[in-house]
PDB file as gemmi writes it, atoms N, CA and C in Angstrom:
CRYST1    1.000    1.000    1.000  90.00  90.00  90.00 P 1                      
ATOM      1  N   UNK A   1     -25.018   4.424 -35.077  1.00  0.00           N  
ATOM      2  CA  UNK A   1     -23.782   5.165 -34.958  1.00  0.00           C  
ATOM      3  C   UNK A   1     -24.057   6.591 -34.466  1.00  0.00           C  
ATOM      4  N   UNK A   2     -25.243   7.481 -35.034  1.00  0.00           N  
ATOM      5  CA  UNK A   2     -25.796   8.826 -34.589  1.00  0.00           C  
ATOM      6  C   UNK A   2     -25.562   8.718 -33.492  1.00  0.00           C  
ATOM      7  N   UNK A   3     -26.521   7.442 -32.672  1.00  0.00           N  
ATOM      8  CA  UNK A   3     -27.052   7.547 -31.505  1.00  0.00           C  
ATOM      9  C   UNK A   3     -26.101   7.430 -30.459  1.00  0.00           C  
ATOM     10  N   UNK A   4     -24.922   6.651 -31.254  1.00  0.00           N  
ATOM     11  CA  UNK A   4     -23.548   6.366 -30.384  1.00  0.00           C  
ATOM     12  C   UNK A   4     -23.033   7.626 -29.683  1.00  0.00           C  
ATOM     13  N   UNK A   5     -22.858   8.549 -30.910  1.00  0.00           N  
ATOM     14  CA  UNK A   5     -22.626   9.851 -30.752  1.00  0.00           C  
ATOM     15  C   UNK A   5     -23.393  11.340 -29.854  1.00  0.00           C  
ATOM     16  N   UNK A   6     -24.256  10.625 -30.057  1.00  0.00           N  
ATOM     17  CA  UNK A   6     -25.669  11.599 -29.268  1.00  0.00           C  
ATOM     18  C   UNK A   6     -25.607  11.268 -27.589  1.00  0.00           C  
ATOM     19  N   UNK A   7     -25.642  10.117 -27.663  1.00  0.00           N  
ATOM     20  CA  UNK A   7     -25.144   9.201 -25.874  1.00  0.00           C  
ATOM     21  C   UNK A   7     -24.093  10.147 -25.608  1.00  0.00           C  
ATOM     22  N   UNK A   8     -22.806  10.229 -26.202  1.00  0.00           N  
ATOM     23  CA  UNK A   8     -21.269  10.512 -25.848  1.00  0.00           C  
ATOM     24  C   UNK A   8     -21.801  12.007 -25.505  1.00  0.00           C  
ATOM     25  N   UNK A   9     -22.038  12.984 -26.689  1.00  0.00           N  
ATOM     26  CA  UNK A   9     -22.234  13.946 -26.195  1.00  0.00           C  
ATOM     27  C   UNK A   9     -23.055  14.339 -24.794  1.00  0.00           C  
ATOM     28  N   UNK A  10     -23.971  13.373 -24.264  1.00  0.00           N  
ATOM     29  CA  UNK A  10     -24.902  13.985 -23.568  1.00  0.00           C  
ATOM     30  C   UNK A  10     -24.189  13.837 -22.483  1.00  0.00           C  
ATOM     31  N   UNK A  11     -23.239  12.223 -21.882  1.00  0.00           N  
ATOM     32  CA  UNK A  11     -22.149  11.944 -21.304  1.00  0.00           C  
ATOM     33  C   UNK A  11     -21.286  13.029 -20.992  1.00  0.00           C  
ATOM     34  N   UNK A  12     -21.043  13.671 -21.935  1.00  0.00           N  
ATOM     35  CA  UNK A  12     -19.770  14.885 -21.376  1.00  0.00           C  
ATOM     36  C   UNK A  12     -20.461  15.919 -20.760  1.00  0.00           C  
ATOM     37  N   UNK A  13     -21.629  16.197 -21.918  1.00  0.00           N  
ATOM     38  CA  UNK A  13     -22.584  17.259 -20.699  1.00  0.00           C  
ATOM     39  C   UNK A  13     -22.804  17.182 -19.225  1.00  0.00           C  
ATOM     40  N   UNK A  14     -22.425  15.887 -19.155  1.00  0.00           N  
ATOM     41  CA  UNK A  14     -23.245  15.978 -17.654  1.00  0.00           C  
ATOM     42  C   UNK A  14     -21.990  15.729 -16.798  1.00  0.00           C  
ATOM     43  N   UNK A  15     -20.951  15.414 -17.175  1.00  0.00           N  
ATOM     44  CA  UNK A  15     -19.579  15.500 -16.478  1.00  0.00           C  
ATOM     45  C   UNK A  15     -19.072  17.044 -16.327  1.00  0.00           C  
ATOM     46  N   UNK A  16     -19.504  17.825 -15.047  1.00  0.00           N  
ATOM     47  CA  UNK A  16     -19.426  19.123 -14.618  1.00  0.00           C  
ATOM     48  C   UNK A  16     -18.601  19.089 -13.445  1.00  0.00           C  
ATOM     49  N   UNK A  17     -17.849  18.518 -12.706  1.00  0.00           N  
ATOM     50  CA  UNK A  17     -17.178  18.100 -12.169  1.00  0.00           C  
ATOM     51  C   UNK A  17     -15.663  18.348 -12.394  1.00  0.00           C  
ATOM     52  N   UNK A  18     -14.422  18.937 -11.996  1.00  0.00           N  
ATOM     53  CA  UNK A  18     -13.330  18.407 -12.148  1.00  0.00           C  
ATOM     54  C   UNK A  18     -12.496  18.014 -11.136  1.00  0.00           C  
ATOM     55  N   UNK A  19     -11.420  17.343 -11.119  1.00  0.00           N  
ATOM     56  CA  UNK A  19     -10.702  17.364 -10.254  1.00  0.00           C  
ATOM     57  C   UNK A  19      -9.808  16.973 -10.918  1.00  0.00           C  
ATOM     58  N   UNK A  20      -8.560  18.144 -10.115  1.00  0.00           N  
ATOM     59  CA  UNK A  20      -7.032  17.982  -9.826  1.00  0.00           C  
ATOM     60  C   UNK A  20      -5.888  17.723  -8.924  1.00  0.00           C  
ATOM     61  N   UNK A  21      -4.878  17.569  -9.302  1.00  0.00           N  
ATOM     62  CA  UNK A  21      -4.492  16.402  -8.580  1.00  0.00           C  
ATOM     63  C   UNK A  21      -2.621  17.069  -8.921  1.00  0.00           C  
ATOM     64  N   UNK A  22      -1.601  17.428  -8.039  1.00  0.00           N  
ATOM     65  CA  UNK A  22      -0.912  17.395  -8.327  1.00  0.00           C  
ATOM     66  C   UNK A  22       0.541  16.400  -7.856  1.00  0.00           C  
ATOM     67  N   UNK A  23       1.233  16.501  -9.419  1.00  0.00           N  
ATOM     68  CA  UNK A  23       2.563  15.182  -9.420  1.00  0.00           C  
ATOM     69  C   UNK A  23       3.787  15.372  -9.387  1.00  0.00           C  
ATOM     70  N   UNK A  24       4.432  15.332  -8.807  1.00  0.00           N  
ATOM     71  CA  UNK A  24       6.109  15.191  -9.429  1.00  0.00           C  
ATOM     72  C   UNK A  24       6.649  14.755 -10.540  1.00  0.00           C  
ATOM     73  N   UNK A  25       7.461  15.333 -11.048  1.00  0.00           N  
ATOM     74  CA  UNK A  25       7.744  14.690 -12.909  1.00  0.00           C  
ATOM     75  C   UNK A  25       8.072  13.262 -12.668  1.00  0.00           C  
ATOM     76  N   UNK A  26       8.789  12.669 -11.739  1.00  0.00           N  
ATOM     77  CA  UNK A  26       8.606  11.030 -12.098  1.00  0.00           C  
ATOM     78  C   UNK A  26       6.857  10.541 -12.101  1.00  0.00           C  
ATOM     79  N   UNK A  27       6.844  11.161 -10.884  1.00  0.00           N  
ATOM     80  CA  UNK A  27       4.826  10.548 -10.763  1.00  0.00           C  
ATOM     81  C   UNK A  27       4.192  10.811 -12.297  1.00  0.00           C  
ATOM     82  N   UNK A  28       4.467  11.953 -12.538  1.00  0.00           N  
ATOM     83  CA  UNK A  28       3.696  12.501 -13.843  1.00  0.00           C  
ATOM     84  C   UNK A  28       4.161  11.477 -15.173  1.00  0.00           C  
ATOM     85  N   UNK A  29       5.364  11.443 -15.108  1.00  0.00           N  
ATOM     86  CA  UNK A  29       6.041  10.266 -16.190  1.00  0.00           C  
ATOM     87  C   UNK A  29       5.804   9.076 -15.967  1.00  0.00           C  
ATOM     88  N   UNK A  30       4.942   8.695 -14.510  1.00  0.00           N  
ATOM     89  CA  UNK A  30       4.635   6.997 -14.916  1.00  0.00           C  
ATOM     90  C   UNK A  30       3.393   7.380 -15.178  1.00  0.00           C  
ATOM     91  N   UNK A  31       2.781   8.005 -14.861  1.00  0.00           N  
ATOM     92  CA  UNK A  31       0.814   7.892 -15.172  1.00  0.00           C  
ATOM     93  C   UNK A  31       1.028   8.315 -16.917  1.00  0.00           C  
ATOM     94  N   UNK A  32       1.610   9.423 -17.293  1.00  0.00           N  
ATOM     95  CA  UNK A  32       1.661   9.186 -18.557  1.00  0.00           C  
ATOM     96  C   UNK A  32       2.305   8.071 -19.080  1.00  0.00           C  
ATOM     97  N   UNK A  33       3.034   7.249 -18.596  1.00  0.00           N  
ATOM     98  CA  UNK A  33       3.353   5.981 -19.417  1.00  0.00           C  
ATOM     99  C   UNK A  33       2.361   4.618 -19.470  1.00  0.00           C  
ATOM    100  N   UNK A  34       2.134   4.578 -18.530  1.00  0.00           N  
ATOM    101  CA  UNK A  34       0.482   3.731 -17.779  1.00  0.00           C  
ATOM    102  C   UNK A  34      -0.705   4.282 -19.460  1.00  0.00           C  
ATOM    103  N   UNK A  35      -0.847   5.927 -19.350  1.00  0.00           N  
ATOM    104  CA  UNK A  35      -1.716   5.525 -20.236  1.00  0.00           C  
ATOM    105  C   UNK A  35      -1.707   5.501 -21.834  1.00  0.00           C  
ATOM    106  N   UNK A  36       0.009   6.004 -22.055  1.00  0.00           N  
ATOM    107  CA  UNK A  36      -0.002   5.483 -23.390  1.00  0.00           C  
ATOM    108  C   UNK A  36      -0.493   4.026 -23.672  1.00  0.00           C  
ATOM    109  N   UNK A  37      -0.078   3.229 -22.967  1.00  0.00           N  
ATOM    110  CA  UNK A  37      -0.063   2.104 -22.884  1.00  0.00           C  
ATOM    111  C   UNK A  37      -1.387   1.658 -22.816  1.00  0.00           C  
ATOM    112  N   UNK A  38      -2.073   1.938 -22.083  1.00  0.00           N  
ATOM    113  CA  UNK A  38      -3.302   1.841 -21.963  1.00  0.00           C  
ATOM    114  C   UNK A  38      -4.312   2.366 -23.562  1.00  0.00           C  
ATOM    115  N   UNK A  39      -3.688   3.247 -24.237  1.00  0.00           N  
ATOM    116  CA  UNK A  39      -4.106   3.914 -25.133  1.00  0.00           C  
ATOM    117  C   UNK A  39      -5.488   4.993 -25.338  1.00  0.00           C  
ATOM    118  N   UNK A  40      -5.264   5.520 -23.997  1.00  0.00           N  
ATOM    119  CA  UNK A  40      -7.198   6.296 -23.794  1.00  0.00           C  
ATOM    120  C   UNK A  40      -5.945   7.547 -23.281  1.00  0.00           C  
ATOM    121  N   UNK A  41      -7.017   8.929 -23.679  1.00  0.00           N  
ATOM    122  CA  UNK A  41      -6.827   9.862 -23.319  1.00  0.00           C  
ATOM    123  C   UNK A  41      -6.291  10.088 -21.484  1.00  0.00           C  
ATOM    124  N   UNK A  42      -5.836  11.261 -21.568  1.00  0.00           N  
ATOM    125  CA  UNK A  42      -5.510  11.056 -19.907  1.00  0.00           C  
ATOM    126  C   UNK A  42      -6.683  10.991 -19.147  1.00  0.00           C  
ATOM    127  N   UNK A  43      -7.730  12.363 -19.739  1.00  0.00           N  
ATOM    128  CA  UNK A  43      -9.121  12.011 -18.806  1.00  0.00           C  
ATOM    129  C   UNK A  43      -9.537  10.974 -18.623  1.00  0.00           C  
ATOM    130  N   UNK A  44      -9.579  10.384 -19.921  1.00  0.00           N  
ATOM    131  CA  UNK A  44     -10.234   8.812 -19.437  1.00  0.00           C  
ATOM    132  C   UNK A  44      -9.680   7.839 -18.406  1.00  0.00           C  
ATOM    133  N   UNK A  45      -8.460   7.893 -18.609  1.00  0.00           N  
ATOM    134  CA  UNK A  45      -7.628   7.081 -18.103  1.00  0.00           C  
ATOM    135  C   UNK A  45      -7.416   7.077 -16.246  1.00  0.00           C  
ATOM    136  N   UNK A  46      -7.321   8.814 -16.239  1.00  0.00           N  
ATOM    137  CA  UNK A  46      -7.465   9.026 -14.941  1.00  0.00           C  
ATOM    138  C   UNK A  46      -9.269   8.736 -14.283  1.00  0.00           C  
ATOM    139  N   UNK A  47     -10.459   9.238 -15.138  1.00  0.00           N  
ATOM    140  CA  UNK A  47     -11.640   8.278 -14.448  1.00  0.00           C  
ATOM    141  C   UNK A  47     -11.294   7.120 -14.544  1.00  0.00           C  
ATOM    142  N   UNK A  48     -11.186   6.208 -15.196  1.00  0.00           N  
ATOM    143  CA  UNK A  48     -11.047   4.933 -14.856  1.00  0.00           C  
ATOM    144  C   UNK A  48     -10.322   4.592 -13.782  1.00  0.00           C  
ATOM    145  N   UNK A  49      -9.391   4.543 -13.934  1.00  0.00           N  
ATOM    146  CA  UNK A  49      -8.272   4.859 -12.487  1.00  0.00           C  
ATOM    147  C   UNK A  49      -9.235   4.933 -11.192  1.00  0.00           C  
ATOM    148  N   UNK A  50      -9.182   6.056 -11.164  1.00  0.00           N  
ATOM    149  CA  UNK A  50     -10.037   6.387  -9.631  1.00  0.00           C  
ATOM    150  C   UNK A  50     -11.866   5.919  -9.632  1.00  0.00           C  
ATOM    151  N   UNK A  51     -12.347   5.436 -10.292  1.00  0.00           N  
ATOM    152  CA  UNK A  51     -13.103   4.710 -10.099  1.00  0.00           C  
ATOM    153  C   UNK A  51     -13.349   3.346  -9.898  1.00  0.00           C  
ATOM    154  N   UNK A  52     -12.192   2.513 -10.463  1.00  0.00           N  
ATOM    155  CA  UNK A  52     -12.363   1.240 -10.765  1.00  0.00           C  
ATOM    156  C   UNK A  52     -11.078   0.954  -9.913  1.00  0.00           C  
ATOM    157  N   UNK A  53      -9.865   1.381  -9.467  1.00  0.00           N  
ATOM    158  CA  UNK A  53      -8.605   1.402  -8.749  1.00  0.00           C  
ATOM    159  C   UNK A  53      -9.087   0.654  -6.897  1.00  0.00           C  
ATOM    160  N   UNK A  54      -7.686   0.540  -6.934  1.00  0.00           N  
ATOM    161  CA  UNK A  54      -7.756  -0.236  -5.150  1.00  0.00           C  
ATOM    162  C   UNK A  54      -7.020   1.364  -4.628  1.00  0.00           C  
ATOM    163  N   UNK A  55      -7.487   1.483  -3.524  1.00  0.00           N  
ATOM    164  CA  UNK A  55      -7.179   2.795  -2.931  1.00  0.00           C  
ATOM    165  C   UNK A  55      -6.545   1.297  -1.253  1.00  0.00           C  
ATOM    166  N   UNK A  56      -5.156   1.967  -0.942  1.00  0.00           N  
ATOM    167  CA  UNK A  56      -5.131   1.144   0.392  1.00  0.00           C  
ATOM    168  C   UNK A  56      -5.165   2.277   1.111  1.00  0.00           C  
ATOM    169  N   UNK A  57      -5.670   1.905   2.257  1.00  0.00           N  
ATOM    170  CA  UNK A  57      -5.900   2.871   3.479  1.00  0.00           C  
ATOM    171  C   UNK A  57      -5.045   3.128   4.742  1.00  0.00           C  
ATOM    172  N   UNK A  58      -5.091   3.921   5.071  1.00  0.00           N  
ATOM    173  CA  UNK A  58      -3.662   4.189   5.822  1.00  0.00           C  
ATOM    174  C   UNK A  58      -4.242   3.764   7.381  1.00  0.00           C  
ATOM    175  N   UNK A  59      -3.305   3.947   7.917  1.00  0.00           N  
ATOM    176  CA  UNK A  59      -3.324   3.338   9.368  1.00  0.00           C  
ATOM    177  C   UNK A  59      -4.384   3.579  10.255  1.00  0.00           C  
ATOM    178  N   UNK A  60      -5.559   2.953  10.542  1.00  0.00           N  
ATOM    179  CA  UNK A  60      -6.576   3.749  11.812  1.00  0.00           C  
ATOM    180  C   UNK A  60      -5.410   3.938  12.752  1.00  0.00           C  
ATOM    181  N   UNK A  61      -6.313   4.855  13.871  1.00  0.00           N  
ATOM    182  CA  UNK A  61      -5.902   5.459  14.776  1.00  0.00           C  
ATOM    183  C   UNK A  61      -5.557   4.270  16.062  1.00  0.00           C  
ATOM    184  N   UNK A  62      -6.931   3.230  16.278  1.00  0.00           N  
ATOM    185  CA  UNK A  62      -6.718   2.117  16.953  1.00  0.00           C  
ATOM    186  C   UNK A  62      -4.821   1.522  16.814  1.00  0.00           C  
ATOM    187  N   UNK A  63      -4.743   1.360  15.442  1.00  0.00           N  
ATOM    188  CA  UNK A  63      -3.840   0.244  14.813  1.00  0.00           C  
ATOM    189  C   UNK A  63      -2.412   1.014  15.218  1.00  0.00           C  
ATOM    190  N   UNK A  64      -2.621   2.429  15.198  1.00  0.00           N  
ATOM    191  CA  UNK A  64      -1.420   2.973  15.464  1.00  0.00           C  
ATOM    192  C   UNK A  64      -1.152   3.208  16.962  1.00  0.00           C  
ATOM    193  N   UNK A  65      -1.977   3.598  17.876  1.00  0.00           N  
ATOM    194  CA  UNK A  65      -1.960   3.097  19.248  1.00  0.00           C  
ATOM    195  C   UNK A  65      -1.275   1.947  19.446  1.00  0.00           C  
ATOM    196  N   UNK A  66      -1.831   0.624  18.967  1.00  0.00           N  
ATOM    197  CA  UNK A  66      -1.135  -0.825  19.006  1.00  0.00           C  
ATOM    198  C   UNK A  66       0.584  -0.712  19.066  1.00  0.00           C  
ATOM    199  N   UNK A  67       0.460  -0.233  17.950  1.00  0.00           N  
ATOM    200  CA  UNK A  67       2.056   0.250  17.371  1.00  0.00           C  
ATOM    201  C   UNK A  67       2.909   0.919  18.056  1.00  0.00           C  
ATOM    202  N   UNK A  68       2.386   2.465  18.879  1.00  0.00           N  
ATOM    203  CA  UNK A  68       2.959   2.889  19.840  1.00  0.00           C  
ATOM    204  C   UNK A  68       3.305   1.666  20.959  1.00  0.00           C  
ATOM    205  N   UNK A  69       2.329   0.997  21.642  1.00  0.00           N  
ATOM    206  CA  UNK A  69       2.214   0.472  22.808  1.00  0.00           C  
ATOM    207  C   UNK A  69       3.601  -0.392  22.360  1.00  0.00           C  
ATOM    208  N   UNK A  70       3.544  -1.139  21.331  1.00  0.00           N  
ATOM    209  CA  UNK A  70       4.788  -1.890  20.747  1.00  0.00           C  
ATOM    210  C   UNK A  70       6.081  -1.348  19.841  1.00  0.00           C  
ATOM    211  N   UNK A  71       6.392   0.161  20.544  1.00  0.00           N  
ATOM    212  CA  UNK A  71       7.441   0.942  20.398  1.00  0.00           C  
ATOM    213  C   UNK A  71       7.959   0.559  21.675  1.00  0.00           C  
ATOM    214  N   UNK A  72       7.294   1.455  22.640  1.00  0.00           N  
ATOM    215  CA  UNK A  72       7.274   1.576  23.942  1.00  0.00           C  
ATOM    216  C   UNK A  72       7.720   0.059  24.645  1.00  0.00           C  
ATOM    217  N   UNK A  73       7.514  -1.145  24.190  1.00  0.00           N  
ATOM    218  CA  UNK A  73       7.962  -2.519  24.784  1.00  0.00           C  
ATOM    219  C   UNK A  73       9.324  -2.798  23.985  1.00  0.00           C  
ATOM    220  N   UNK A  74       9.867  -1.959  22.685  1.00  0.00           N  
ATOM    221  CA  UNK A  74      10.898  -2.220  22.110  1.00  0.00           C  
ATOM    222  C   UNK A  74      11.780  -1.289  23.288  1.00  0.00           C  
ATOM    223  N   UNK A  75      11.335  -0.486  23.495  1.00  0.00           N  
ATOM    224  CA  UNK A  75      12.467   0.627  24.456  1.00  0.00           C  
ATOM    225  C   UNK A  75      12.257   0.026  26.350  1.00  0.00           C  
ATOM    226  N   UNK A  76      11.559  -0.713  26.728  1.00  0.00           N  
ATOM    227  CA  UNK A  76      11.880  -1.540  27.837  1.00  0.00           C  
ATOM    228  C   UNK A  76      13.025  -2.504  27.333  1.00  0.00           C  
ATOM    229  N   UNK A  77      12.704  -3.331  26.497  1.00  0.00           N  
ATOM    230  CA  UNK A  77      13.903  -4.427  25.748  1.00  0.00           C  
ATOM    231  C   UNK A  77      15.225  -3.377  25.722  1.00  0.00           C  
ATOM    232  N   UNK A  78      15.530  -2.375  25.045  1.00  0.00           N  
ATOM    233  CA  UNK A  78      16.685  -1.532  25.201  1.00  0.00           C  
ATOM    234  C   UNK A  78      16.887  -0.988  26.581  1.00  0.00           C  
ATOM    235  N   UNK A  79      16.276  -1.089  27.834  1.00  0.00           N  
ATOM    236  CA  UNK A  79      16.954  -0.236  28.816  1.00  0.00           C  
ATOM    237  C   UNK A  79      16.788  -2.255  29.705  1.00  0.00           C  
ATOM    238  N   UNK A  80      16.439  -3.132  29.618  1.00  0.00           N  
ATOM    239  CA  UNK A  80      16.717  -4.218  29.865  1.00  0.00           C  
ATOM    240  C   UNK A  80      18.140  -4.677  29.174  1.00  0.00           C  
ATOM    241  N   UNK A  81      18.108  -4.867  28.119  1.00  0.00           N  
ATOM    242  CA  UNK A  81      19.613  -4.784  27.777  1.00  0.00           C  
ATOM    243  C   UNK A  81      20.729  -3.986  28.415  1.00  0.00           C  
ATOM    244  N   UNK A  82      20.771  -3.060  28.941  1.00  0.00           N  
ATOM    245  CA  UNK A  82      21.390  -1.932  29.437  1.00  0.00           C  
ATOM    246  C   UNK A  82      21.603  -2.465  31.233  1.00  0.00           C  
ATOM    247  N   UNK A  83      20.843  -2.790  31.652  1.00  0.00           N  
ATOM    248  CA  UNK A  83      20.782  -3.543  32.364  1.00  0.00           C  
ATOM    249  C   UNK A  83      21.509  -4.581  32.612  1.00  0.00           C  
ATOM    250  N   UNK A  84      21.263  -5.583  31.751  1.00  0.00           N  
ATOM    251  CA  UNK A  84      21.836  -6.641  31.404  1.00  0.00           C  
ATOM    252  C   UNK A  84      23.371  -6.878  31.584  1.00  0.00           C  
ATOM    253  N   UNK A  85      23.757  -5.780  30.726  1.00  0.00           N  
ATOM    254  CA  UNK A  85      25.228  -5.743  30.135  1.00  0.00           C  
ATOM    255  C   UNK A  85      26.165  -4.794  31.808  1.00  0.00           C  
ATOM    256  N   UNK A  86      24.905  -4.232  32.432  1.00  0.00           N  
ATOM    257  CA  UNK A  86      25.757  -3.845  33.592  1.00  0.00           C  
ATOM    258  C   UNK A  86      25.899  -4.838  34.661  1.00  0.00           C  
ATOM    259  N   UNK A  87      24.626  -5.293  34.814  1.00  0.00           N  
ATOM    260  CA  UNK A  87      24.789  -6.435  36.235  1.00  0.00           C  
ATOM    261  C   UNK A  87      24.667  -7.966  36.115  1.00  0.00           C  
ATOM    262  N   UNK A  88      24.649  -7.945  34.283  1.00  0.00           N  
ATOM    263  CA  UNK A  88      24.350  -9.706  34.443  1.00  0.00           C  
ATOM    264  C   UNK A  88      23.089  -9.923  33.845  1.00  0.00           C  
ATOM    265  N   UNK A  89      23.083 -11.009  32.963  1.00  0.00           N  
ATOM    266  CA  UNK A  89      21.677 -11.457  32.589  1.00  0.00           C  
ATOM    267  C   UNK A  89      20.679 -12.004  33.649  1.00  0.00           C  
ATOM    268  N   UNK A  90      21.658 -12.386  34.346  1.00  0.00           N  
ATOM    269  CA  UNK A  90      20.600 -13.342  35.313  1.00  0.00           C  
ATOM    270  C   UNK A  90      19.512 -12.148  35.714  1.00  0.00           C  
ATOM    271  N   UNK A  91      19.876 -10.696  36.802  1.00  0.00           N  
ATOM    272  CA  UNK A  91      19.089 -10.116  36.977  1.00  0.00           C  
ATOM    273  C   UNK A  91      18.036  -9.344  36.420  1.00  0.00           C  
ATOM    274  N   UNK A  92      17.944  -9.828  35.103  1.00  0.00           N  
ATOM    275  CA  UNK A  92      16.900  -9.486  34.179  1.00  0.00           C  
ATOM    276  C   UNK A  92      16.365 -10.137  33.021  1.00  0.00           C  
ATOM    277  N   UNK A  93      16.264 -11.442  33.657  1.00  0.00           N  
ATOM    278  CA  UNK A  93      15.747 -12.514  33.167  1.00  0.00           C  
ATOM    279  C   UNK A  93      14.418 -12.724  33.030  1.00  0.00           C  
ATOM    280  N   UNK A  94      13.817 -12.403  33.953  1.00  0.00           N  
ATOM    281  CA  UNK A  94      12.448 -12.411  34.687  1.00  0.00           C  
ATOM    282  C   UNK A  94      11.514 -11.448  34.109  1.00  0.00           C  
ATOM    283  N   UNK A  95      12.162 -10.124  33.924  1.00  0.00           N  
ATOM    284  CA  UNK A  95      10.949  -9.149  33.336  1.00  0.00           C  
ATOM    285  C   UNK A  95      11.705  -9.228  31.936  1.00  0.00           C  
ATOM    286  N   UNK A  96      12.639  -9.796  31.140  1.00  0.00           N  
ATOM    287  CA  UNK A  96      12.279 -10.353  29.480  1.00  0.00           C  
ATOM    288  C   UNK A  96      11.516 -11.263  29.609  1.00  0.00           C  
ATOM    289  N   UNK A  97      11.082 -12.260  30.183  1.00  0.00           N  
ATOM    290  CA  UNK A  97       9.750 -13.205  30.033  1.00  0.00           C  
ATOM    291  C   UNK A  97       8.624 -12.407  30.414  1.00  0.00           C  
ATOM    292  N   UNK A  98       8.405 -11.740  31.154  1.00  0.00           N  
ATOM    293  CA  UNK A  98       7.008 -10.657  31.141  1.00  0.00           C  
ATOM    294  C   UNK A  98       6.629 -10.180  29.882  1.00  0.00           C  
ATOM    295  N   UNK A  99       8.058  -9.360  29.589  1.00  0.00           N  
ATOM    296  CA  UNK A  99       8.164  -8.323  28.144  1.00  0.00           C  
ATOM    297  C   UNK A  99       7.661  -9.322  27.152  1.00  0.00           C  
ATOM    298  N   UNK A 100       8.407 -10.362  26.611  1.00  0.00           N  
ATOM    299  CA  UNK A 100       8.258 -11.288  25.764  1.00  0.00           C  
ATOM    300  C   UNK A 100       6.829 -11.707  25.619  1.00  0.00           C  
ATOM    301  N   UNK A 101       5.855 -11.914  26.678  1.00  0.00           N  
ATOM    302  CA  UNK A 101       4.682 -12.026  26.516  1.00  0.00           C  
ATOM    303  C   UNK A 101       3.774 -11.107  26.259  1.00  0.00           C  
ATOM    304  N   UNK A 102       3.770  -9.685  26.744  1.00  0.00           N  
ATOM    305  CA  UNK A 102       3.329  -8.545  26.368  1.00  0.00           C  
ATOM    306  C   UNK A 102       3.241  -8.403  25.259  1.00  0.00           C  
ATOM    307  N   UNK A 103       4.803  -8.754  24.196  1.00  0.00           N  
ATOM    308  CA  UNK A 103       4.716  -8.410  22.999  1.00  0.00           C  
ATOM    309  C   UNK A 103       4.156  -9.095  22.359  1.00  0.00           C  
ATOM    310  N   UNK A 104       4.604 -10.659  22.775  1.00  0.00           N  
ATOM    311  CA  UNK A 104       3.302 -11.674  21.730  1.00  0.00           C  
ATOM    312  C   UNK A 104       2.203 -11.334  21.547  1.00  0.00           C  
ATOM    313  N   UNK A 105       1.324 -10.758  22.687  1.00  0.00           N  
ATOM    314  CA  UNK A 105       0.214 -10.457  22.864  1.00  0.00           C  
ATOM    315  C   UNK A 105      -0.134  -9.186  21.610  1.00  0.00           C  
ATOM    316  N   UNK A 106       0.854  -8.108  21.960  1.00  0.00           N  
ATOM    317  CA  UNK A 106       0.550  -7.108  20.974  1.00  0.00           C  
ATOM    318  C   UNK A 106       0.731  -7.499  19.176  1.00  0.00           C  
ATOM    319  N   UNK A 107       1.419  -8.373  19.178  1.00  0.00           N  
ATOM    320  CA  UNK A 107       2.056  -8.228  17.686  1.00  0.00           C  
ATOM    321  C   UNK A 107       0.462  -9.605  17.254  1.00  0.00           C  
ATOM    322  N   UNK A 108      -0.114 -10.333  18.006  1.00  0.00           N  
ATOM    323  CA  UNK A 108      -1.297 -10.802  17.748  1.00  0.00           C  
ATOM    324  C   UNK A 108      -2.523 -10.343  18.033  1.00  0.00           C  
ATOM    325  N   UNK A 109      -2.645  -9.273  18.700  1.00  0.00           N  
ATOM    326  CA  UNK A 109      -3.371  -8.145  18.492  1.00  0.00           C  
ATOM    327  C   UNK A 109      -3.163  -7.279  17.010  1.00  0.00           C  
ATOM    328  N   UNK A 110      -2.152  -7.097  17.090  1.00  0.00           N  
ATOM    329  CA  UNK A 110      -2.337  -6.480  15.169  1.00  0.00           C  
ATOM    330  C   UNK A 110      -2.681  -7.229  14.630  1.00  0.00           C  
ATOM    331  N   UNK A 111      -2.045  -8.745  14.506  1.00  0.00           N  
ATOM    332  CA  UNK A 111      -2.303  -9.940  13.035  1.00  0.00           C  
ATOM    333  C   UNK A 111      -3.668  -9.873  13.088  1.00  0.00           C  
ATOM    334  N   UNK A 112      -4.639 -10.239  14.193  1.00  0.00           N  
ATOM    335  CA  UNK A 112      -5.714 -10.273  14.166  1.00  0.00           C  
ATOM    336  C   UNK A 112      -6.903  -9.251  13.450  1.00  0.00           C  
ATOM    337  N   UNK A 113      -6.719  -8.117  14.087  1.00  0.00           N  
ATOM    338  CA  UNK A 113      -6.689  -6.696  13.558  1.00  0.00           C  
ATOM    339  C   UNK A 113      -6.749  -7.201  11.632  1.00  0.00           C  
ATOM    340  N   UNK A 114      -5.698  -6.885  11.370  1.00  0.00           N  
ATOM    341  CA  UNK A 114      -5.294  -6.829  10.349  1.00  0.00           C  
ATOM    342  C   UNK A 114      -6.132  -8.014   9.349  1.00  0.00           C  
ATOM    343  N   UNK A 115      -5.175  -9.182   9.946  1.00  0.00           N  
ATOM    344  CA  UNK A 115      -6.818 -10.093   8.704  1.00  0.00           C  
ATOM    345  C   UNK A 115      -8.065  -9.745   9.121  1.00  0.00           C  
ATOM    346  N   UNK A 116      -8.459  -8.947  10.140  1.00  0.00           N  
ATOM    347  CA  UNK A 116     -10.362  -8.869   9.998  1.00  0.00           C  
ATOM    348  C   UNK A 116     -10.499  -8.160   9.205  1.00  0.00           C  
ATOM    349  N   UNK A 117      -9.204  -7.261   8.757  1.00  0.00           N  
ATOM    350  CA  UNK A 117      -9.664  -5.847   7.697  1.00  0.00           C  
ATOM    351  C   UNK A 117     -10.093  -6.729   6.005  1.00  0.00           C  
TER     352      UNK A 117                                                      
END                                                                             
């Protein structure tokens, strides 16, 4: 039991480190509810957290390029429509089957992307 105690102390000694982190009172009111629940101090609760936690990662730069390129084919589809509604579907029939394939292409360029992650 000493030795339990002797470990713990030497443990905090060597935790020289802090970090802060600031919340909004809802944010702040769920992490404090998380760790009542949990029943460990906040320190603890917050190391555990950020050590043992899933962190998701935000968009590479590649993935968001993709995304642009497949903005940019949503706003051909809107000035094709525009089109459309002035002279007739027929005369813009031809480059929505272009478009349409472009986009397949892009939106399986992400899926792919995406499950390799």
């Amino acid at each position: 039991m000493e030795k339990d105690k002797q470990q713990s102390r030497q443990t905090r000694r060597n935790k020289v480190r802090v970090v802060s982190a600031r919340f909004t009172d809802i944010e702040y009111q769920a992490v404090e509810k998380r760790r009542k629940d949990a029943g460990v101090s906040l320190s603890r609760f917050v190391h555990s957290v950020l050590l043992t936690g899933k962190v998701v990662q935000r968009i590479s730069k590649a993935d968001a390029d993709v995304l642009r390129k497949l903005a940019g084919e949503a706003n051909n589809i809107n000035q094709l429509a525009h089109k459309a509604n002035a002279g007739g579907f027929a005369g813009v029939a031809a480059e929505l089957m272009m478009l349409k394939k472009k986009i397949v292409q892009i939106i399986k360029q992400l899926s792919d992307d995406w499950k390799n992650k």
